[in-house]
Structures are given as structure tokens and as C-alpha cells.
C-alpha positions in Angstrom: -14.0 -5.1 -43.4 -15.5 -4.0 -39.8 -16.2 -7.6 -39.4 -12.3 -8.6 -39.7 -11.1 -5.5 -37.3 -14.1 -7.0 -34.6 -11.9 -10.5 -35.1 -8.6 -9.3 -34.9 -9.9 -7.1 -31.8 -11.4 -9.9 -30.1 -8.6 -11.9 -30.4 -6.4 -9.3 -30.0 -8.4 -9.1 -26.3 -8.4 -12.7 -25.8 -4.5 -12.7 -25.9 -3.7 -10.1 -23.7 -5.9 -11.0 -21.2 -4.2 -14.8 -21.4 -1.2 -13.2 -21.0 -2.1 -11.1 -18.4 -3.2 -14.3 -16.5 0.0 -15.9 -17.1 1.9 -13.6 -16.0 0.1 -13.1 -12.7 0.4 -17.2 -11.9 4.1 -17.2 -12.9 4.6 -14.2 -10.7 3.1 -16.3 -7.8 4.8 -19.1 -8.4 7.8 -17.4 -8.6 6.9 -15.5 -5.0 6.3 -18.9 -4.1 9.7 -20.6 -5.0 11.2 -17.2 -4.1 10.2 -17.5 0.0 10.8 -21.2 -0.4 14.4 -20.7 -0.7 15.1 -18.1 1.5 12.9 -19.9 4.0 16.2 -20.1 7.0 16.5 -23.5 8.4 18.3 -24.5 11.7 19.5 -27.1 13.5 18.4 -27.9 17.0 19.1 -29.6 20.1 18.5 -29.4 23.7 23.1 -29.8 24.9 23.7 -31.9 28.3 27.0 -29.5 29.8 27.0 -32.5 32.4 25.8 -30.1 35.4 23.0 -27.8 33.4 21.5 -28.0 29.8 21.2 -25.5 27.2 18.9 -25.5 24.5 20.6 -24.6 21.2 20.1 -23.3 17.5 22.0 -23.4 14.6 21.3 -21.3 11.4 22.3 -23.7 8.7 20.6 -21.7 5.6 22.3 -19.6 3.6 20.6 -16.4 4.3 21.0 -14.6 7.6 18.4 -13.5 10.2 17.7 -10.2 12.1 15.9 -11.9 15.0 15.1 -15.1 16.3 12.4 -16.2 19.2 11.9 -19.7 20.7 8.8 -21.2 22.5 8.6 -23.9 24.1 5.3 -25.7 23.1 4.9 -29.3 24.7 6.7 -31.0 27.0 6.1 -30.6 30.8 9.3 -30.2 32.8 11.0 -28.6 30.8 11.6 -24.3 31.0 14.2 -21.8 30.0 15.8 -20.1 32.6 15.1 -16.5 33.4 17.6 -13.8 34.1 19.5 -14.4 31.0 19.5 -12.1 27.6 16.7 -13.1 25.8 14.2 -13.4 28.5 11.8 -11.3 29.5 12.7 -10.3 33.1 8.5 -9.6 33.8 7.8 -13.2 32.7 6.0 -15.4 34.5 7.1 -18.6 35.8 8.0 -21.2 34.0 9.7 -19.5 31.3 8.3 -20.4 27.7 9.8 -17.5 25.3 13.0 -16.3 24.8 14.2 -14.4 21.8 18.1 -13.7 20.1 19.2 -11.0 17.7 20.6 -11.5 14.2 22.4 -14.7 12.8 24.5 -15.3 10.4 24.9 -18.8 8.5 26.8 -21.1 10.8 25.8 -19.1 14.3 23.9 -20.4 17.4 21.7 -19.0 19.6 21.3 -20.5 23.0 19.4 -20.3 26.1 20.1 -21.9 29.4 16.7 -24.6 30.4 16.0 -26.2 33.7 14.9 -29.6 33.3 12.6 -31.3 36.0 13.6 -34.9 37.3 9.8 -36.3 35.9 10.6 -34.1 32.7 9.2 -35.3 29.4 11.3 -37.4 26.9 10.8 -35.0 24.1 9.8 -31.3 23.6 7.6 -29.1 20.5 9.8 -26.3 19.9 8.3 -23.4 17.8 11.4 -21.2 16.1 9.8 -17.9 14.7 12.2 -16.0 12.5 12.8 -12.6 11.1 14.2 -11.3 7.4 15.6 -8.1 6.4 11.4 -7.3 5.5 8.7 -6.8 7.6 6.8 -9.3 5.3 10.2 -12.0 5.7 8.5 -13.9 8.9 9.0 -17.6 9.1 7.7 -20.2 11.6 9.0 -23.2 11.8 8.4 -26.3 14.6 10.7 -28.6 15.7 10.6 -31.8 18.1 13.9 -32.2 20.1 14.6 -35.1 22.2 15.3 -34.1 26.1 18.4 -35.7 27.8 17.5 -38.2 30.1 18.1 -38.3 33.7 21.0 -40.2 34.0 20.6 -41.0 37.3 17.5 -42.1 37.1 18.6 -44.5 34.4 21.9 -46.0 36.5 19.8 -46.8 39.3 
């Protein structure tokens, strides 16, 4: 009889604790997927406005934002302009950072950029995001083609 209840108490043991461990990997995996899909995504693009550019971001996830920042990695030439909101007025030149409040699916952010005439042909952009959490941080980065000169090109 003691030998049966050490049995049915070891596997009574063995069980649990596979069920403990189960539960903890489908709990990751679940905080996994979770973050996954509320991971925001955006659209981007540096915009030729014919006299000036403008680099611009588009939320196109479904959840919104509370923040937003931008640096420019790679690609020489190529800086955000400074006394606009966003920028750090005690930056140092060139301007690599600029950050936006909260957006909502569908909204931009956008900064004005200075492009140099010997400007790289494409730019790293690193998009750095903020949830409703302190622990909802998401970095994403991004390659954007820059306009080219178009006077360079005619003649």
C-alpha cells in the first residue's frame, strides 16, 4: 500500500511539474506573439516639396503610439533641420535626432531635412517607438531612398 501512494505521488509530481513547464513556454510564446502584433509599423519616405524635402512617417499599424524618435544612421549629406518641434535646439550640427509625440493609425510625423548637392542615394533610418508601457519600446530600421538632384541629372 505505501508503495502505490509513493507511485501515485511521484507521478502525481511528474505531472505538475510538466504542466508547470507548459504553461510557462505557452506563456512565452504567447508574450511572444503578443508583442509581435502590436509591434507598430510605418511607412516612410524622404517627400521632394520641389524647393525643400521633408522626411516623413506614417503609422500604418493598428495600435497607436505615445512617442516617436528618428535617427538618421547612414548616409552622408543628408540632416534634419534644426529650429523645428522635435529638435533639440542644443544639438550639434548636423542634426541626426528628432523626436514627435503620439500617433494614431493613419498619422504622420514629419521633419524638414537639408539635403547636400554630393548627398547619398539612400539613407539608414532608425524609427524608435513608444507604447502605452514603459516595457512597449520598439526599434525598427528602415532604408529610404533620397531624391536625387535633379539638376544634376538634366545637365
Amino acid at each position: 500500500m505505501a508503495v502505490a501512494a509513493l507511485i501515485t505521488s511521484i507521478v502525481a509530481a511528474l505531472v505538475a511539474g510538466t504542466s508547470a513547464a507548459f504553461t510557462f513556454w505557452n506563456a512565452r510564446v504567447n508574450a511572444a506573439r503578443w508583442r509581435r502584433e502590436r509591434t507598430p509599423h510605418f511607412d516612410a519616405d524622404i517627400e521632394d516639396r520641389r524647393s525643400w524635402y521633408r522626411l516623413r512617417l506614417r503609422l500604418t499599424s493598428a495600435d497607436p503610439v505615445c512617442s516617436v524618435a528618428v535617427t538618421l544612421i547612414d548616409g552622408h549629406g543628408i540632416s534634419i533641420t534644426p529650429s523645428q518641434k522635435g529638435v533639440d535646439p542644443m544639438s550639434t550640427l548636423p542634426v541626426r535626432t528628432a523626436t514627435h509625440g503620439a500617433l494614431q493609425t493613419g498619422e504622420f510625423a514629419m521633419w524638414r531635412v537639408d539635403l547636400d548637392e554630393d548627398r547619398a542615394g539612400k539613407v539608414t533610418v532608425r524609427i524608435e517607438s513608444q507604447g502605452r508601457s514603459r516595457r512597449d519600446r520598439w526599434t525598427e530600421v528602415v532604408e529610404l531612398d533620397v531624391p536625387a538632384d535633379v539638376l544634376k541629372t538634366v545637365l
